[in-house]
C-alpha positions in Angstrom: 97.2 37.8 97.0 95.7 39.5 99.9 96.8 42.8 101.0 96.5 45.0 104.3 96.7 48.7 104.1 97.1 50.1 107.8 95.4 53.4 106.9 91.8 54.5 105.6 91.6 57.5 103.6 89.8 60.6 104.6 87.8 63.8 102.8 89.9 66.9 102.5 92.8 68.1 102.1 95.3 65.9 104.2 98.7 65.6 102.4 100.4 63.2 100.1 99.8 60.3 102.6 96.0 60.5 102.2 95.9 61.1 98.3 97.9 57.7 98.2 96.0 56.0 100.7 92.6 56.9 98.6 94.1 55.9 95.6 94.7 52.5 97.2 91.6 51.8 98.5 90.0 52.6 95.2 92.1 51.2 92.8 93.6 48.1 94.3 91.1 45.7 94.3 90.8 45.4 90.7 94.5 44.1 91.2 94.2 42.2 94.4 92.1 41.4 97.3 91.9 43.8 99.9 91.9 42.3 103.8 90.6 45.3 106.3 90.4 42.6 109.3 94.1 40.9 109.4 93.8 40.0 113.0 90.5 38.1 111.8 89.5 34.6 110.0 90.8 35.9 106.5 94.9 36.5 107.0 96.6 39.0 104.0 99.9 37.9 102.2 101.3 41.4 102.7 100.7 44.0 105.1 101.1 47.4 103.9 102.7 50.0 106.0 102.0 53.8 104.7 102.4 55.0 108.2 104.0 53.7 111.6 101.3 54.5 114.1 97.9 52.9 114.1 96.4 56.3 113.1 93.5 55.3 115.3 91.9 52.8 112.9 94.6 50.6 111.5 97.3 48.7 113.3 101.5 50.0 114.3 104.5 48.5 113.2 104.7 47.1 116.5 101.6 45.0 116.1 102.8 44.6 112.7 105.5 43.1 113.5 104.4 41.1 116.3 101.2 39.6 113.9 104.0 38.5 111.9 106.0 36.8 114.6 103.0 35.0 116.7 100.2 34.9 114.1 101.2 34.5 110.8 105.2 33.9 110.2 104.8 33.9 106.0 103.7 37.5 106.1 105.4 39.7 104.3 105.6 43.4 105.9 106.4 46.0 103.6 107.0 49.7 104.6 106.3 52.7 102.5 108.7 55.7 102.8 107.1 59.0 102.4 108.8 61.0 105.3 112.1 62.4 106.8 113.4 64.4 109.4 115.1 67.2 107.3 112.0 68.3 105.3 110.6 69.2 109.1 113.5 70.0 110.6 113.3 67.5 113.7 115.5 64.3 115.0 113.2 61.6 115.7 111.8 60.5 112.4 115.1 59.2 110.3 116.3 57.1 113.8 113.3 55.5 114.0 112.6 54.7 110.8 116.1 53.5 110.2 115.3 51.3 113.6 112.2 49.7 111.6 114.2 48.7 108.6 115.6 46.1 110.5 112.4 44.5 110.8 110.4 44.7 107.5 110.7 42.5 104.3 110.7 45.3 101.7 110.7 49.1 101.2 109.1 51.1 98.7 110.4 54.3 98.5 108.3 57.9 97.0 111.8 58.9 94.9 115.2 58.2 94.4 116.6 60.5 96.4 114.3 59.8 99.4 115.9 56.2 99.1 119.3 57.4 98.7 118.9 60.0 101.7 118.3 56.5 103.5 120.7 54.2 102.0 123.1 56.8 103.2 122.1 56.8 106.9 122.5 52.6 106.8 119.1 51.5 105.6 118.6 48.4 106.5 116.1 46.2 104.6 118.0 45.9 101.2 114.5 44.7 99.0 113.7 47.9 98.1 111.9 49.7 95.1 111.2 53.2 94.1 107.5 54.2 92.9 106.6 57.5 92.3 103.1 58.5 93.0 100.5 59.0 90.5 98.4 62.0 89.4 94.7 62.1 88.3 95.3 64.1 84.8 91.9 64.4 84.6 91.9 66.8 87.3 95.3 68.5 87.3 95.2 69.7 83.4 95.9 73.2 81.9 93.4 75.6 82.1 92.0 79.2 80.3 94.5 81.2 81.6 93.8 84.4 83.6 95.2 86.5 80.9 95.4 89.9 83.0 98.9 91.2 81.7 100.4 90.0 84.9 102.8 86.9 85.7 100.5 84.7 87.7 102.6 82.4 90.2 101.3 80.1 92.1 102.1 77.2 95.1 99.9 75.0 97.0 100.6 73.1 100.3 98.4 71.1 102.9 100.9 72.1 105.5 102.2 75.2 106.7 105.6 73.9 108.5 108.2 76.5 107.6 110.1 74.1 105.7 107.9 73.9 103.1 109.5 77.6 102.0 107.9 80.5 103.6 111.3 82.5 103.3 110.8 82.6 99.9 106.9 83.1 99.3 107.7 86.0 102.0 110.2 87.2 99.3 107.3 86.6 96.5 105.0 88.5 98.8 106.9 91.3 98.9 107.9 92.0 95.4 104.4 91.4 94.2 103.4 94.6 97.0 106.7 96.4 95.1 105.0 95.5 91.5 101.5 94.9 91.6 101.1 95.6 88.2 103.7 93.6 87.2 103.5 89.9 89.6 100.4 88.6 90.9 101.0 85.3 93.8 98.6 82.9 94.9 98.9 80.3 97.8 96.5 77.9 98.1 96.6 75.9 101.5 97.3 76.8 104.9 99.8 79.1 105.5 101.2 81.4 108.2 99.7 84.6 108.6 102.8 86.5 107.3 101.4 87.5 103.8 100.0 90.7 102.5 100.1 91.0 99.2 99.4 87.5 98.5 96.1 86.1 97.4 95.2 83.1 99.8 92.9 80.5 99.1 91.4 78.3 101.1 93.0 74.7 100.9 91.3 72.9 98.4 91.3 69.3 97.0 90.5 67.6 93.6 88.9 69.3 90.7 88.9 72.9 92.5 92.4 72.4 93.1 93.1 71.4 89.4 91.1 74.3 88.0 92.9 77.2 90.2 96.3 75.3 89.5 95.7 75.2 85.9 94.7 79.0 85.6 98.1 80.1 86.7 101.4 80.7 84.6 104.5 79.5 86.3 104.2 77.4 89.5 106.9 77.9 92.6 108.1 75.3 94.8 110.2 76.3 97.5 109.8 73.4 99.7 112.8 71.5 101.3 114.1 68.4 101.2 110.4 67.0 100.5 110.3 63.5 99.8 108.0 62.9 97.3 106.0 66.3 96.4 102.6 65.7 95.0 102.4 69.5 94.6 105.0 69.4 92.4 103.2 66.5 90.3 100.1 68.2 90.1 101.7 71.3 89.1 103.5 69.4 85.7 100.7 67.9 85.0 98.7 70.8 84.7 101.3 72.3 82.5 102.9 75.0 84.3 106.5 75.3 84.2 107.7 74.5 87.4 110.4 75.9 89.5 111.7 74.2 92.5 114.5 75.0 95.3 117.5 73.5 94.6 117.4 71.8 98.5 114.1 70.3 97.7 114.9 66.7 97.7 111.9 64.8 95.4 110.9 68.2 94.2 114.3 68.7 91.6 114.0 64.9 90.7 110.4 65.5 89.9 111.1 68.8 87.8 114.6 68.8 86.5 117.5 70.0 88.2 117.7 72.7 85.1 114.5 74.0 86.6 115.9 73.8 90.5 117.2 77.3 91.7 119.8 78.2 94.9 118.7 81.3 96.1 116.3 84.2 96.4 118.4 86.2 94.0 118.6 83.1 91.3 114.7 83.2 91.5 114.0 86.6 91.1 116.4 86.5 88.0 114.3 83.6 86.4 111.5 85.6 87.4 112.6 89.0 85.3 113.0 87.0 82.4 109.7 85.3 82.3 108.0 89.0 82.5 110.4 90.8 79.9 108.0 87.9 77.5 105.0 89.2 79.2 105.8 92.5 78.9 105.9 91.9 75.0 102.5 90.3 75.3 100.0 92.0 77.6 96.9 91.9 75.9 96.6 88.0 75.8 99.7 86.5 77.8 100.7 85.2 74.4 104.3 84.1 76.0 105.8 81.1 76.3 107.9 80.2 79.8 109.2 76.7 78.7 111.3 79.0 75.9 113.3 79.9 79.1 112.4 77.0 81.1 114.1 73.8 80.2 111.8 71.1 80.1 113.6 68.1 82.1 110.5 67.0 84.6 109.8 63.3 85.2 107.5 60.9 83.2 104.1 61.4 85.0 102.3 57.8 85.4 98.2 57.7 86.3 97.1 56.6 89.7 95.8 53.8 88.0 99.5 53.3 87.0 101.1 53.4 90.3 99.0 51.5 92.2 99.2 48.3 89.6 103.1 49.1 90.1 102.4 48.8 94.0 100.7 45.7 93.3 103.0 44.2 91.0 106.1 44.5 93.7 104.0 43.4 96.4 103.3 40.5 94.6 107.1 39.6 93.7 108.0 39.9 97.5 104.7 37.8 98.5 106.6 34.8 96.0 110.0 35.5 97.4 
């Protein structure tokens, strides 16, 4: 089977797009043959869609679309779902992705509830599948932890779009300025200029990511509505109990809705607990947060995992 992938991947820091698209490129020839030229000599099976545009290198569902009706009719288009227009807060990305459903073969989906946010609005293309993306545990692992008598929470994005929970890492913000001695925060990514108490690191990818992850106690996702959270992924796999908002979409399917809180005030609750066990252990962090974190957080796969999964359905809607 030959496959088309209409994106290349890129160094940096670029999101949960990028990370799968590199994983892809890297991984899925030892599954399948990859076709970078689909308007050449050489035609692929499937084409791939991870995005909708041509992203200046690859081609658009448009020319998808119209390779398969003029070129090559057998072609199998299949669309990968990684976005929505809640976790942005726009109106143009659900309409026209619900539009392109109607002209794809199958879907794969980052997480249940991404597909069932769709299925809801009238999804069209009913061959569908659900893969959640893989993590390189190699990378994301626990770490010596800091140790300094303090509860050390952390979050990471690529983004800084306000939905990805700013109100509340403003809230964090603060009470670490009211208890410095007591809370220690760390945001790693691009953010918005608000904080002041926060430590900000530069956005990071890969092994430096893993080892400032894995160094912290508890991680904090406050993100909304996110469709498939890699940050949340990489956080579980390196061991940190992981606490999500309860409208973060992928995020409480990836860690449990036990571990999804409502509000600011639910949080900070959580967050009194944890340190009442710090408290008790200062001079090593001795403490344990899963005791008051219940451990409900998906399977993680590899990314050599996920990718043979992408392979394997592509190859069942080649033969269909």
């Amino acid at each position: 089977m030959r496959v088309y992938i209409n994106r290349m991947p890129v160094s940096g820091p670029w999101g949960g797009g990028n990370i799968f698209t590199s994983a892809f490129h890297k991984r899925a020839p030892q599954f399948c043959d990859l076709d970078i030229n689909p308007t050449g000599n050489i035609t692929p099976d499937v084409i791939l869609m991870v995005g909708l545009d041509n992203d200046g290198w690859g081609i658009s569902i448009d020319q998808a679309v119209m390779y398969k009706l003029y070129v090559k009719p057998d072609v199998k288009i299949v669309l990968r779902v990684n976005e929505n227009d809640a976790r942005k807060g726009t109106n143009t990305v659900d309409p026209l992705l619900l539009k392109v459903s109607e002209h794809i073969d199958a879907t794969v989906f980052v997480s249940t509830w991404l597909q069932q946010y769709f299925n809801d609005k009238g999804w069209a293309c009913k061959e569908q599948a659900v893969i959640v993306n893989g993590v390189a545990a190699d990378v994301f692992k626990p770490q010596p932890k800091l140790n300094n008598g303090k509860l050390n929470i952390v979050t990471h994005h690529w983004s800084n779009n306000e939905m990805k929970g700013f109100d509340i890492y403003e809230k964090l913000d603060e009470l670490v300025g009211q208890e410095p001695d007591r809370y220690a925060f760390t945001y790693i990514g691009r953010e918005r200029g608000t904080f002041k108490h926060t430590k900000v690191v530069k956005p990071l990818v890969g092994v430096p990511l893993g080892e400032e992850l894995g160094k912290h106690d508890l991680y904090v996702s406050a993100s909304r509505f996110d469709p498939g959270p890699n940050h949340v992924l990489e956080a579980l796999s390196c061991g940190l109990p992981t606490y999500v908002h309860e409208d973060g979409g992928g995020c409480v399917e990836f860690a449990g809705v036990p571990n999804a809180y409502a509000n600011w005030e639910n949080l900070k609750s959580f967050l009194e607990a944890i340190r009442k066990q710090v408290d008790e252990f200062p001079p090593n962090g001795a403490y344990d947060p899963h005791r008051l974190f219940p451990d409900n957080s998906i399977k993680l796969r590899t990314w050599n995992d996920c990718i043979k999964a992408y392979v394997d359905y592509l190859e069942q809607v080649q033969k269909s």
